[in-house]
C-alpha positions in Angstrom: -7.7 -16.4 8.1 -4.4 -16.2 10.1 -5.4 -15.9 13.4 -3.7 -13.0 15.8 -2.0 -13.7 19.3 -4.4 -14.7 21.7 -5.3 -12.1 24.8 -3.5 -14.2 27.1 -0.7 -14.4 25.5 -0.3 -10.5 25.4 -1.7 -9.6 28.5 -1.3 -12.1 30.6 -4.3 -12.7 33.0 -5.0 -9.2 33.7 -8.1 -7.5 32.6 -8.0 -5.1 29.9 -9.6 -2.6 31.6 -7.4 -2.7 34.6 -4.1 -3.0 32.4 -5.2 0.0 30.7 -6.4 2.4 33.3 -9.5 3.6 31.5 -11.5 5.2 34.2 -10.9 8.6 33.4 -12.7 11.0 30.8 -11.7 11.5 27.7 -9.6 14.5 26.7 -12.6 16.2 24.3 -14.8 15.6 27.3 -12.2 18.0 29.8 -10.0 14.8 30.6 -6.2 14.9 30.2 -5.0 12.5 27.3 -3.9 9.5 27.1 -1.1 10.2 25.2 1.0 13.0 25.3 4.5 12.3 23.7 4.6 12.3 20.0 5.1 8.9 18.5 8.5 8.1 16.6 9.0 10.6 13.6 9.2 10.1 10.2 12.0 9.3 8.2 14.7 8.1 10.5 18.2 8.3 9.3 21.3 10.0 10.4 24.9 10.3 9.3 25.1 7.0 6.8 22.5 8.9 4.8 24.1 12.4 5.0 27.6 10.9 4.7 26.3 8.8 1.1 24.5 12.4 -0.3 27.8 14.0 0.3 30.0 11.1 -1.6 27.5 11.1 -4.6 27.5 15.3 -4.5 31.5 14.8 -4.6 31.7 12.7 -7.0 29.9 14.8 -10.0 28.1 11.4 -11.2 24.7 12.6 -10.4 22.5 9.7 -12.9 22.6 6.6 -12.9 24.7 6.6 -16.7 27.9 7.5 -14.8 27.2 6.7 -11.5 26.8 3.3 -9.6 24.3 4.1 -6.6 21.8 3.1 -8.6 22.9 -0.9 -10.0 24.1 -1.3 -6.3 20.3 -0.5 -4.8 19.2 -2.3 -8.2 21.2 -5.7 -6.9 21.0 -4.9 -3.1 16.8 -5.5 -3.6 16.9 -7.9 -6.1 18.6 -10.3 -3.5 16.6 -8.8 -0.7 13.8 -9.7 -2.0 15.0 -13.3 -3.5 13.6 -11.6 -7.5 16.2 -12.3 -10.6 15.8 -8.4 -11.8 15.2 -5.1 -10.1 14.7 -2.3 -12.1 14.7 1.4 -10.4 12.0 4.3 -11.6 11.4 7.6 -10.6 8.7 6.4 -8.4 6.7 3.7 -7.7 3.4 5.3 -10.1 6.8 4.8 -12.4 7.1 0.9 -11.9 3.2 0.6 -12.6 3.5 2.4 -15.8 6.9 0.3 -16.9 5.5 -2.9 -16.1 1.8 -2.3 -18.3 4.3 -1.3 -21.2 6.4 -3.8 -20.8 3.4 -6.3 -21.0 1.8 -4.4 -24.0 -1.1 -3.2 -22.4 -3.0 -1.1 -25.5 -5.2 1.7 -25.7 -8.8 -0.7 -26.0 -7.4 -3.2 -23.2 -9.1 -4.1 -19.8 -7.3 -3.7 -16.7 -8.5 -4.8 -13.3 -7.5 -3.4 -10.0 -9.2 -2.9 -6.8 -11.2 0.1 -5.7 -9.5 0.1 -2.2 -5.7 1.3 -3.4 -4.2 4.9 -4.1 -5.1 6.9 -7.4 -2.0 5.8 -9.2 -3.2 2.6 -9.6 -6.1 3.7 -11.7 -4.1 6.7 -13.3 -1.0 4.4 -15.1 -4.5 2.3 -16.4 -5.6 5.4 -17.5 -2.6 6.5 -19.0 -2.8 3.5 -21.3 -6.5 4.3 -22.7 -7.3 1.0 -20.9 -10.8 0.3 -19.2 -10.5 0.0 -15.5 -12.6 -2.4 -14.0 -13.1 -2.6 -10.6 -13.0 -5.8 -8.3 -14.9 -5.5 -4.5 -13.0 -5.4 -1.6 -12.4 -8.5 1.1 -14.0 -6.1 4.0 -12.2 -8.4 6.4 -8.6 -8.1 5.1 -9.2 -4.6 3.3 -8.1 -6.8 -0.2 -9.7 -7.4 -3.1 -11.8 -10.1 -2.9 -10.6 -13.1 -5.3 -14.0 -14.5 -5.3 -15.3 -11.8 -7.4 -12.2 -11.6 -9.8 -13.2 -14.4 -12.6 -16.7 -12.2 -13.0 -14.6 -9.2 -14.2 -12.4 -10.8 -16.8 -13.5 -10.5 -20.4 -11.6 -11.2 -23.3 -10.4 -7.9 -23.5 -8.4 -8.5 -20.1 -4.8 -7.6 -20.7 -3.7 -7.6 -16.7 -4.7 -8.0 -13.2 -3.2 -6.0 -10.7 -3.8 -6.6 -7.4 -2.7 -4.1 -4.9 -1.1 -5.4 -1.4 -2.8 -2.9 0.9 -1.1 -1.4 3.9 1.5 -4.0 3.9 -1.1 -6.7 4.0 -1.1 -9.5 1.0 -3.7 -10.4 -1.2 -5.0 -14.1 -1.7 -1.9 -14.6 -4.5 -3.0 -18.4 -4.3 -6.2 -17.6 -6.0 -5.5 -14.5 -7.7 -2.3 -16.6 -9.1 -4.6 -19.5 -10.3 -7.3 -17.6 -12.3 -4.7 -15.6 -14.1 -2.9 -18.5 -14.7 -6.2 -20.4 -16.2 -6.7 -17.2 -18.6 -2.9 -16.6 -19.3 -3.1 -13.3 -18.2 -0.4 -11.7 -16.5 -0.5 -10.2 -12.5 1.1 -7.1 -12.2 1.9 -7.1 -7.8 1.1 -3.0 -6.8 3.5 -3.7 -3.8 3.8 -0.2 -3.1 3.0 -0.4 0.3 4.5 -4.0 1.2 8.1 -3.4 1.2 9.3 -7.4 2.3 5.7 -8.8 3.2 5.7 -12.7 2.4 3.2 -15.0 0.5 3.9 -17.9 2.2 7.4 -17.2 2.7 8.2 -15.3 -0.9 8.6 -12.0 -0.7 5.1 -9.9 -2.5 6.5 -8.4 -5.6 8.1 -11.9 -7.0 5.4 -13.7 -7.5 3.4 -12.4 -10.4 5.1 -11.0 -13.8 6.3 -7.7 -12.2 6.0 -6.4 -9.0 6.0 -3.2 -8.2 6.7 -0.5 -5.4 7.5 3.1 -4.0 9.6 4.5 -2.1 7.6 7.9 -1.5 8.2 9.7 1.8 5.6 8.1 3.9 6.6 4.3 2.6 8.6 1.9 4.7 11.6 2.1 2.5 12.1 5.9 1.9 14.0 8.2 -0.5 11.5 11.0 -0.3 10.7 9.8 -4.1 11.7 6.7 -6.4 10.3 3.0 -7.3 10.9 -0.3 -8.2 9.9 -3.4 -10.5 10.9 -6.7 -9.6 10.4 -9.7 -12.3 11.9 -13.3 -13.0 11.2 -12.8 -16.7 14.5 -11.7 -18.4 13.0 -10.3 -21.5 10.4 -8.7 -19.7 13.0 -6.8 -17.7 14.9 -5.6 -21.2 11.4 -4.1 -22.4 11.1 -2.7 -18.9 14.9 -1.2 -19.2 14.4 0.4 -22.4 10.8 1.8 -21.6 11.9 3.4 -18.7 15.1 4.8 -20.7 13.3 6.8 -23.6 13.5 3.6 -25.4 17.0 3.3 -25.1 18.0 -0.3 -24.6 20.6 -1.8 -21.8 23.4 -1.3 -23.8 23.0 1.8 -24.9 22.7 3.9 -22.1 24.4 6.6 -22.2 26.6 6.2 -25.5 24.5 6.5 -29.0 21.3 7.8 -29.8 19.7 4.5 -31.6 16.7 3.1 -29.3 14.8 -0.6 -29.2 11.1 1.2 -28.8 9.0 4.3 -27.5 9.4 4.9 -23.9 9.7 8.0 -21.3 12.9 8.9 -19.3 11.8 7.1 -15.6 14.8 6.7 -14.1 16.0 7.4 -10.6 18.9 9.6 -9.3 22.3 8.4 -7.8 21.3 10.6 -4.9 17.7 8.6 -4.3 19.7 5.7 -4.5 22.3 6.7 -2.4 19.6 7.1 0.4 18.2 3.6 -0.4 21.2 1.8 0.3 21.7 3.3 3.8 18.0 3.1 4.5 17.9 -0.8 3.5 20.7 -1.3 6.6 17.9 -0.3 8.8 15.1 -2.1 7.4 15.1 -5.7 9.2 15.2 -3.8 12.6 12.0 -1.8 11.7 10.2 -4.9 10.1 10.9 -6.5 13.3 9.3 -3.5 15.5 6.2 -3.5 13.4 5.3 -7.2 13.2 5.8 -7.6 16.8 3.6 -4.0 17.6 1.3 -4.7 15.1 0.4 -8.5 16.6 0.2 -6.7 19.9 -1.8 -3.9 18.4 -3.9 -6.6 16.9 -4.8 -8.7 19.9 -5.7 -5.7 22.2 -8.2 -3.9 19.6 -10.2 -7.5 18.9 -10.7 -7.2 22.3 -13.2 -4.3 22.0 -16.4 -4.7 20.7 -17.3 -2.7 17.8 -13.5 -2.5 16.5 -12.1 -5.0 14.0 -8.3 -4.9 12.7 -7.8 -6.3 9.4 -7.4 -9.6 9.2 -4.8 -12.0 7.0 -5.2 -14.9 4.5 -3.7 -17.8 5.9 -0.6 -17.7 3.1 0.3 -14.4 4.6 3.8 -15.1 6.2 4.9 -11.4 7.1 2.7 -8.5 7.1 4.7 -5.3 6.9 2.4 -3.0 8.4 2.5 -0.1 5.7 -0.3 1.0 7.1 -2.5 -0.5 10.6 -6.4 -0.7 9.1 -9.7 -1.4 11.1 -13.2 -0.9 11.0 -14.7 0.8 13.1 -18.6 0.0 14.5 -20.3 3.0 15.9 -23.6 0.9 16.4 -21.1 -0.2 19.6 -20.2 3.3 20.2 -23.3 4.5 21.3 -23.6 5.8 17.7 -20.8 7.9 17.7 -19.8 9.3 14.1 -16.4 8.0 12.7 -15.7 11.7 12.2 -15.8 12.3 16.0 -14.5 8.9 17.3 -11.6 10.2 14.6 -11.5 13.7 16.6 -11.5 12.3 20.0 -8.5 9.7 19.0 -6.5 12.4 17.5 -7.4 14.7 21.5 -5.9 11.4 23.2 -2.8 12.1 21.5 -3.6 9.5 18.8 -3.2 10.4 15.3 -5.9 8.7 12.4 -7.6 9.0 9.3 -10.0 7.5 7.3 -8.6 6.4 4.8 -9.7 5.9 1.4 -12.5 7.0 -0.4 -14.3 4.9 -2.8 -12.2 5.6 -6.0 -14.8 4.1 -8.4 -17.1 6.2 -7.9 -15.0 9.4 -8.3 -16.2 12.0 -11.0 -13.0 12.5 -12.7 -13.5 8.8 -13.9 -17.1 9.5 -15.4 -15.2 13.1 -17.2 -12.3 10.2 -18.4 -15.0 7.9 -19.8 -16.8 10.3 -21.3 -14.0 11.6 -23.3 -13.4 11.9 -27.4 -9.9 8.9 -26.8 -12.1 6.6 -24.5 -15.5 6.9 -26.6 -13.6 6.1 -29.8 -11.8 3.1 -28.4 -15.3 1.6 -26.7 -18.2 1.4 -27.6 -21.1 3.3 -26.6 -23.1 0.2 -24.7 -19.4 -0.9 -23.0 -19.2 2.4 -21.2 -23.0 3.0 -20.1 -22.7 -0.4 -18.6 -19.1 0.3 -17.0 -20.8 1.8 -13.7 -23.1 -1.0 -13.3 -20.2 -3.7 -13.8 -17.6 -2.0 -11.3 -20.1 -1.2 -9.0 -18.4 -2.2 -5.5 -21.0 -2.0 -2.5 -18.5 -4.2 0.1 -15.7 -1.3 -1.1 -18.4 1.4 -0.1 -19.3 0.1 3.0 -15.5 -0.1 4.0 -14.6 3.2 3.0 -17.3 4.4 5.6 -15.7 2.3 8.5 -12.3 2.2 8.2 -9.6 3.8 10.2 -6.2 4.0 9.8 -2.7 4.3 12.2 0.4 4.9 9.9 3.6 2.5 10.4 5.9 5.4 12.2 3.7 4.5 15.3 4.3 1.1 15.2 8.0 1.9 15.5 8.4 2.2 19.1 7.9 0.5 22.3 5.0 -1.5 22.9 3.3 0.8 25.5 2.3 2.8 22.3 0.4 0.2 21.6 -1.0 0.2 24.6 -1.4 3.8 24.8 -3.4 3.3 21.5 -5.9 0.5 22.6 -6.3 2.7 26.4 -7.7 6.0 24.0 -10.2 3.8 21.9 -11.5 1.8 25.1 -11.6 5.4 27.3 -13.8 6.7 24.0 -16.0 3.3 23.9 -16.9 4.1 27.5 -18.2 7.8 27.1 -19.1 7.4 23.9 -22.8 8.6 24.5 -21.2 11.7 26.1 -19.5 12.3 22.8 -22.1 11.5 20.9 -24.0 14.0 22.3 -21.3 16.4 21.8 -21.1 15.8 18.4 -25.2 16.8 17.6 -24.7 19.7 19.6 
């Protein structure tokens, strides 16, 4: 795996203790924290963005049939991203939902994704009357782990769809070469890798579609909308008219004859307006998160019990959606995630937890057991679905992991710093809160 910059090289000869100034208690324990400005908020933007809203509000052409916001963000990524068609959506749950009925995945079809990824990734499989079935996380990259994907194909296996976590990027070069072998096609969920590379292609152009959001919290932001990326020029004509109410690229707008079923997907001149503006920023903020996420990186290893995600070697640009790493209370004096999360957030340091193991979660048994699913599988096929998708690596994960959104790794790199000073101050009393936390 791709190794991260060496201590050295970030902090010189200096210990990390004395570079970090981690004598004092920490803030739960009556110490004042280590952090007490906010880190950078949460969109950024400014006039270019107000200034676009208010051209598109002037000019009455509000959708994307008499407008042009739209084709321009529809080109602007396309090249960006080096794929020969972009197709907006509503949202990036949109883009997965285009690209499985683009591909003709039926009602009776297997679908497999990963257990570590949002909801929507099971939901548009769902949506289908497709079988979800579950591959096991990489706990060391927080991806699914290709060495368990050829077990889960059947020959009911429509797509694979493997989901480039926090900005991270799955093993495409094996993922790639099983699909390939089965001639099934890889649907990319690059929701949160906006620009990551594989080595040096963007994620999102290297399977059939690609797919991605560009929900409020994403690194490309227009509060709501999506994207599907593909190299496949029919595919991207299916994709058109599905997202269109089955209207096909030339009809938009002008007759009422359509090319197929479909649902109206598309997204507003006014998301697209944002988009445009937001892309000028984008290289600038990549920039600020690779370097703060490398620093972020190298300090953490550092501390025993902590361990940031690592990446495949073919992983040429991480885009830090999302900072991920587990977290080892057996070096924490025992000290509960749920606290080590509390005291992080007192230091001035937001987190979370993440995920939690979506496999297992009831509303799947309550969607298996319905009248659709039980007349499209058969009895034995479902009572052995738990058993097949069972995911212990995933489980494990979902108990350790800890997360730091991508806004933080936005500013300077004393954040980082700042970040790496709470966790080692809480390493050092973490019997005290420990203790605090059974009380």
């Amino acid at each position: 795996m791709k190794p991260h910059p060496s201590r050295r090289a970030v902090l010189g000869a200096a210990p990390l203790a004395a570079a970090l100034r981690l004598d004092d208690k920490p803030a739960l324990l009556g110490g004042a924290p280590v952090r007490s400005e906010p880190f950078p908020a949460w969109p950024v933007f400014g006039e270019p963005e107000e200034q676009a809203l208010l051209r598109t509000l002037r000019s009455g052409n509000w959708y994307r049939g008499n407008g042009g916001n739209v084709r321009r963000f529809e080109e602007a990524y396309a090249r960006a991203t080096g794929a020969r068609r972009c197709l907006a959506t509503c949202n990036g749950t949109s883009a997965l939902f285009v690209s499985l009925n683009a591909l003709d995945v039926q009602p009776g079809d297997e679908v497999v994704i990963p257990p570590y990824t949002f909801i929507a990734t099971v939901n548009v499989v769902l949506r289908q009357f497709a079988l979800p079935v579950f591959v096991d996380t990489d706990p060391e990259t927080f991806q699914m782990d290709p060495g368990k994907l050829e077990a889960a194909i059947t020959d009911r296996t429509r797509a694979i769809i493997p989901v480039h976590l926090g900005g991270n990027v799955c093993d495409l070069d094996r993922i790639l070469a099983i699909a390939r072998a089965r001639n099934i096609p890889v649907i990319e969920d690059a929701c949160q890798a906006h620009m990551a590379e594989w080595r040096n292609q963007k994620a999102g152009t290297l399977g059939a579609t690609g797919c991605f959001s560009f929900q409020a919290s994403k690194n490309l932001n227009s509060g709501e909308g999506g994207a599907m990326l593909t190299n496949d020029e029919a595919l991207y004509e299916r994709a058109y008219a599905f997202h269109n109410n089955g209207s096909g690229l030339k009809a938009i707008g002008s007759n009422f004859t359509y090319a197929s079923t479909g649902h109206n997907l598309r997204l507003t001149e006014f998301q697209a307006a944002l988009l445009l503006e937001q892309m000028a920023r984008l290289d600038a903020q990549i920039r600020a998160r690779s370097a703060n996420g490398a620093r972020l990186a190298s300090l953490l290893e550092q501390i025993p019990g902590i361990r940031p995600a690592r990446q495949y070697p073919g992983c040429t640009l991480n885009a830090y959606h999302l900072f991920m790493f587990r977290y080892d209370a057996a070096e924490f004096s025992g000290l509960p995630r749920d606290m080590f999360l509390k005291a992080l957030r007192a230091e001035g340091i937001p987190a979370s937890g993440g995920y939690s193991p979506l496999n297992t979660q009831p509303f799947l048994k309550n969607t298996l057991n319905s009248r659709g699913y039980r007349r499209l599988f058969s009895e034995k096929t479902l009572k052995e679905w738990p058993e097949r998708t069972a995911c212990p690596a995933n489980g494990r994960l979902c108990s350790e992991a800890v997360w730091f959104t991508q806004n933080m790794l936005l500013g300077p790199r004393s954040g980082m710093d700042s970040i790496a000073a709470a966790i080692e101050r809480i390493r050092r009393h973490a019997g005290s809160l420990a203790r605090l936390a059974s009380a």
